[in-house]
C-alpha positions as CSV (number, residue, x, y, z in Angstrom):
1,X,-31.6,-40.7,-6.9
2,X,-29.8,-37.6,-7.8
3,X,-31.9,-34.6,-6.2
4,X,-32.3,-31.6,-8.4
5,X,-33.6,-29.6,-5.7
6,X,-30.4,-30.3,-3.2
7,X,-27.9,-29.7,-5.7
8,X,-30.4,-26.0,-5.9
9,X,-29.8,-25.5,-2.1
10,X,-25.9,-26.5,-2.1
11,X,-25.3,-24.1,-5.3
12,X,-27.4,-21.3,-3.0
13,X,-25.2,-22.1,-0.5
14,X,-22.3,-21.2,-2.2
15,X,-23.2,-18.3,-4.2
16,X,-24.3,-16.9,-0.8
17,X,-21.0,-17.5,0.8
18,X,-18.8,-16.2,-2.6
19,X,-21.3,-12.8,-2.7
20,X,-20.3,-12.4,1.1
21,X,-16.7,-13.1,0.7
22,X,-16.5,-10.5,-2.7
23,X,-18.8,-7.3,-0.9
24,X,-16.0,-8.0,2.3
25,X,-12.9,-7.7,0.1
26,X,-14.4,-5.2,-1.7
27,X,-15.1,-3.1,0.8
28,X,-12.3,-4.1,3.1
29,X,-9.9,-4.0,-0.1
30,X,-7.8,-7.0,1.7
31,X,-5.7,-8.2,-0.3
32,X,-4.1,-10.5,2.3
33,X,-7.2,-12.0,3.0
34,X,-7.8,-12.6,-1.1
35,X,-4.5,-14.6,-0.6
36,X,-5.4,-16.7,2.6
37,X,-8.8,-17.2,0.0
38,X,-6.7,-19.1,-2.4
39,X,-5.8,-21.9,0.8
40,X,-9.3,-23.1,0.3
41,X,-8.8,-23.8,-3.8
42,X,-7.5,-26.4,-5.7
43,X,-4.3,-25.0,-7.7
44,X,-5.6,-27.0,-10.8
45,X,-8.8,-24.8,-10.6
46,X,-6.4,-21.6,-10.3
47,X,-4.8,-22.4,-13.3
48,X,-7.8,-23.2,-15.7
49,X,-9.7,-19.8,-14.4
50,X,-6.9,-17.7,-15.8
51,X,-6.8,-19.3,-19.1
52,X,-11.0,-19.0,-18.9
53,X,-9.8,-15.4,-18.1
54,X,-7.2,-15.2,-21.0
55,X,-4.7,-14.7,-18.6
56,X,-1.0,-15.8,-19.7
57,X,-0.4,-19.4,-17.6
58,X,1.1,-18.9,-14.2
59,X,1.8,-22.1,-13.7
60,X,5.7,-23.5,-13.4
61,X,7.1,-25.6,-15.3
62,X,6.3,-29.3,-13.9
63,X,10.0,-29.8,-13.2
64,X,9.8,-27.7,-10.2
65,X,7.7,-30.1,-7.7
66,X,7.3,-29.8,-3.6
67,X,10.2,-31.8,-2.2
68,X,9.2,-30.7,2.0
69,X,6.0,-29.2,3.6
70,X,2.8,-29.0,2.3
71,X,1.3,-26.5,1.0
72,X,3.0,-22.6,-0.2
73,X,1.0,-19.9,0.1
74,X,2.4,-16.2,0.2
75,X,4.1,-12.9,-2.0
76,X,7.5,-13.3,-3.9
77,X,10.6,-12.2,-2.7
78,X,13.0,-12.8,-5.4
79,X,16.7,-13.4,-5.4
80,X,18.9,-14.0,-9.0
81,X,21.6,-16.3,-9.3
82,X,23.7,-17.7,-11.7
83,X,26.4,-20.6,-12.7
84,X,29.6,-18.7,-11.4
85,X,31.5,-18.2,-14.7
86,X,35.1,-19.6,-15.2
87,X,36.5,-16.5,-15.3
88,X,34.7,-14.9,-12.4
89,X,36.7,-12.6,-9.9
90,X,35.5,-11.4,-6.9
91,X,38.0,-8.6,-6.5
92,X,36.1,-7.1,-9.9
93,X,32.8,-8.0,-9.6
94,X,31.1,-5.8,-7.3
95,X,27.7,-5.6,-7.6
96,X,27.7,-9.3,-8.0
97,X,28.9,-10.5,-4.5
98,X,26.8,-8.0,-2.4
99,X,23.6,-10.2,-2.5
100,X,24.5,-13.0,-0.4
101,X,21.7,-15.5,0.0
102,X,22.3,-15.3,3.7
103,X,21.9,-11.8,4.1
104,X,18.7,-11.9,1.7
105,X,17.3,-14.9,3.8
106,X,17.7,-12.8,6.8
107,X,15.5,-10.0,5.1
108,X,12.3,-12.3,4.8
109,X,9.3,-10.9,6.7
110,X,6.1,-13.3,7.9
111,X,4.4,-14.7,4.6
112,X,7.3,-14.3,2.3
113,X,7.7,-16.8,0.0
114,X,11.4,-16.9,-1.5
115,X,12.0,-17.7,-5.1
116,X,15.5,-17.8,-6.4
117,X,15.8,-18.3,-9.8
118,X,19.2,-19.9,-10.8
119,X,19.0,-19.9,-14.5
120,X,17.8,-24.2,-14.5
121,X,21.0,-24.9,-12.2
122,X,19.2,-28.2,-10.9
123,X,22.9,-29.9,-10.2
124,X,23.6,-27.5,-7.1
125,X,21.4,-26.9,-4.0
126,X,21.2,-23.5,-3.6
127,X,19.1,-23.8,0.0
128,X,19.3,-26.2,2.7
129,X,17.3,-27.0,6.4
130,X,20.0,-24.1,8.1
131,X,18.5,-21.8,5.4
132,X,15.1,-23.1,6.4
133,X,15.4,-22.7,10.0
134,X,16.0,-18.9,10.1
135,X,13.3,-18.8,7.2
136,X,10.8,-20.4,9.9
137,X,11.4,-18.1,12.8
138,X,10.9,-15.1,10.6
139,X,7.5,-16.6,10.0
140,X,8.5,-16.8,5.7
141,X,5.8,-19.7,3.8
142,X,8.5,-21.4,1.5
143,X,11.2,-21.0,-0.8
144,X,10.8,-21.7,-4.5
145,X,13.6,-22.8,-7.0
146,X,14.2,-23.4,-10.6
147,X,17.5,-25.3,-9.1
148,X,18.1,-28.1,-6.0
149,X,18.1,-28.3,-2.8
150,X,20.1,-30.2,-0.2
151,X,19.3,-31.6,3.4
152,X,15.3,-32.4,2.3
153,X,14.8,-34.8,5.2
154,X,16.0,-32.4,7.4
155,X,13.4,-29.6,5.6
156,X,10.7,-32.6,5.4
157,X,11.0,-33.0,9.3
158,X,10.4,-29.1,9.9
159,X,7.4,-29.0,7.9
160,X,8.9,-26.3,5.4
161,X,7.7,-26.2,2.6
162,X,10.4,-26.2,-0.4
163,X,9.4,-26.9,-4.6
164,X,12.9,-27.1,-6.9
165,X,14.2,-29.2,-9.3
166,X,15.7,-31.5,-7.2
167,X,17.8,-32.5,-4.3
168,X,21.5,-32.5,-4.8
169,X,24.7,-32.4,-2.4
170,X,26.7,-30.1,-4.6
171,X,26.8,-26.8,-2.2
172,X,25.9,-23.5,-4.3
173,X,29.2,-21.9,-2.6
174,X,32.0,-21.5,-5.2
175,X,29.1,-22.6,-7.8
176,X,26.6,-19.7,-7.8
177,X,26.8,-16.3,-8.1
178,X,23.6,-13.9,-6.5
179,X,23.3,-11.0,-9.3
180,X,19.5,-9.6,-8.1
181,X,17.8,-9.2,-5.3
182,X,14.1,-7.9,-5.6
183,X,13.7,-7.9,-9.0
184,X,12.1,-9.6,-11.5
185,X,13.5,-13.4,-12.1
186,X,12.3,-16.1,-14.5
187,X,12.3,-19.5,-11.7
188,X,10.2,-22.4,-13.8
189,X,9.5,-20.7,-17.3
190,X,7.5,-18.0,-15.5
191,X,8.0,-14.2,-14.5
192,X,8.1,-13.9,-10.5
193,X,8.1,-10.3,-9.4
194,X,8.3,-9.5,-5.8
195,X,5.2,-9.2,-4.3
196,X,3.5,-11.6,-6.8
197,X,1.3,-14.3,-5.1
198,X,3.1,-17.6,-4.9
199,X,0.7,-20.7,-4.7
200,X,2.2,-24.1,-4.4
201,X,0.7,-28.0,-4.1
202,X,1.6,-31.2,-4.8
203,X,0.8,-30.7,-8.7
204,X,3.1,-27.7,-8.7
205,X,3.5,-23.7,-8.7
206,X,1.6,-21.2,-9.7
207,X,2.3,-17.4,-9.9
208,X,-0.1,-14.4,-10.1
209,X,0.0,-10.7,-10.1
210,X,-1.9,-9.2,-7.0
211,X,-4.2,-6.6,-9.4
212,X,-5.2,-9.8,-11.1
213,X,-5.6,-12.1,-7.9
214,X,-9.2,-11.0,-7.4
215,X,-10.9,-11.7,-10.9
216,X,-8.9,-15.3,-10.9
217,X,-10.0,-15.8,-7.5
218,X,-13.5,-15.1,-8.1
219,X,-13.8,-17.1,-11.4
220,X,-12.2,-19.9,-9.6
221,X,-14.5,-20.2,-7.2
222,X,-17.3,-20.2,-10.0
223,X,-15.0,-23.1,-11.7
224,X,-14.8,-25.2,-8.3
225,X,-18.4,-24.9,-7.9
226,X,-19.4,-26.1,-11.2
227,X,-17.2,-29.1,-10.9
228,X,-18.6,-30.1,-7.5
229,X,-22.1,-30.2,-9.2
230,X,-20.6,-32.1,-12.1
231,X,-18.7,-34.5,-10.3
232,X,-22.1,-35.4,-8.1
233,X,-23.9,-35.6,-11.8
234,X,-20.8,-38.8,-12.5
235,X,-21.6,-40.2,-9.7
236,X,-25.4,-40.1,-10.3
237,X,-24.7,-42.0,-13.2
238,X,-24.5,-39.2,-16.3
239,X,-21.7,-39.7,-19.2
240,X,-18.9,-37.6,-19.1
241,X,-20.1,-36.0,-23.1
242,X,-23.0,-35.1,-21.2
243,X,-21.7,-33.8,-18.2
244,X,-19.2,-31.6,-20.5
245,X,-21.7,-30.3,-22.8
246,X,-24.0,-29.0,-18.9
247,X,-21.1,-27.6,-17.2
248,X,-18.7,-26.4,-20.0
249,X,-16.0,-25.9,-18.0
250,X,-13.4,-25.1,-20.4
């Protein structure tokens, strides 16, 4: 029999434990710990809290999918590339062969998670499990990519976690081009600017500014809870019309 007065204690339970965790980061203003928060949610509940918010969607496109590892979970370093155009010459083009993607690998710091956008390239793999190595031992979460990857059992096997488009065994040298380092990219249909929080699952990416990670957070939490309590209502027997209409949840 479904116990009114349990479901009572478990929701006091976790208000307690979400008024604790807010007065902390408010007081500590930890925005590091705010991201380690987001371990303990399910992305899906991420998403629907910023459109309850009216937030723009963070979420990738669904083309972009985890391919190695588990879960991602850490800020956007960014890196631009493109399809090297026919006419490309390196001799003239400056700018456009100082950011090497080994030299912006070798930049990463602990938590970094590196998203290189390369304009829906999905044919080439523009990072591979050498890549991923040095990636590891500078303690960086993952690499994001609008385009493939190459040696994923290799990645799988280290545990790294990598989302693209694919795998491929077409190499990105002599077929990409780096033209940004640090600055804002579009990877999956969706603006990544360094230092944005990068959360990726098995259902996918999502992206969201830090000054807006705390008000997501916190209403995602409130949207987790509510389907915890609505889920135990199914199983107690209630219709799903009139589990929607208790819980609104959208």
């Amino acid at each position: 029999m479904f116990s009114a007065r349990g479901l009572r204690h478990q929701q006091r339970e976790r208000t307690d434990w979400k008024q604790t965790m807010v007065r902390h980061l408010a007081i500590e203003d930890d925005t590091e710990g705010l991201l380690e928060e987001f371990a303990r949610l399910p992305l899906s509940c991420v998403v629907d809290a910023m459109h309850r918010l009216g937030l723009p969607c963070g979420a990738m496109d669904p083309s972009i999918r985890r391919l190695s590892g588990l879960r991602i979970l850490g800020r956007a370093r960014t890196l631009g590339r493109i399809p090297r155009p026919k006419n490309f010459c390196p001799d003239q083009a400056g700018a456009l062969c100082e950011a090497h993607l080994d030299a912006v690998v070798d930049s990463l710091h602990a938590g970094d998670v590196l998203v290189i956008a390369t304009q829906g390239s999905s044919h080439v793999g523009t990072f591979g499990d050498n890549l991923a190595l040095r990636s590891m031992a500078l303690g960086a979460a993952g690499v994001v990519t609008d385009g493939a990857i190459r040696d994923s059992v290799e990645l799988d096997a280290l545990g790294f976690g990598a989302f693209a488009a694919g795998g491929s065994l077409i190499p990105s040298e002599g077929n990409l081009i780096s033209v940004s380092v640090d600055e804002p990219v579009v990877c999956g249909g969706v603006s990544v600017q360094p230092g944005d929080f990068v959360l990726g699952d098995v259902d996918g990416v999502v992206v969201i500014r830090p000054e807006l990670a705390r008000n997501v957070w916190m209403r995602a939490v409130e949207i987790c809870d509510a389907e915890q309590e609505l889920q135990e209502t199914l199983r107690q027997g209630l219709s799903l019309s009139d589990a929607g209409r208790r819980f609104r949840l959208r």
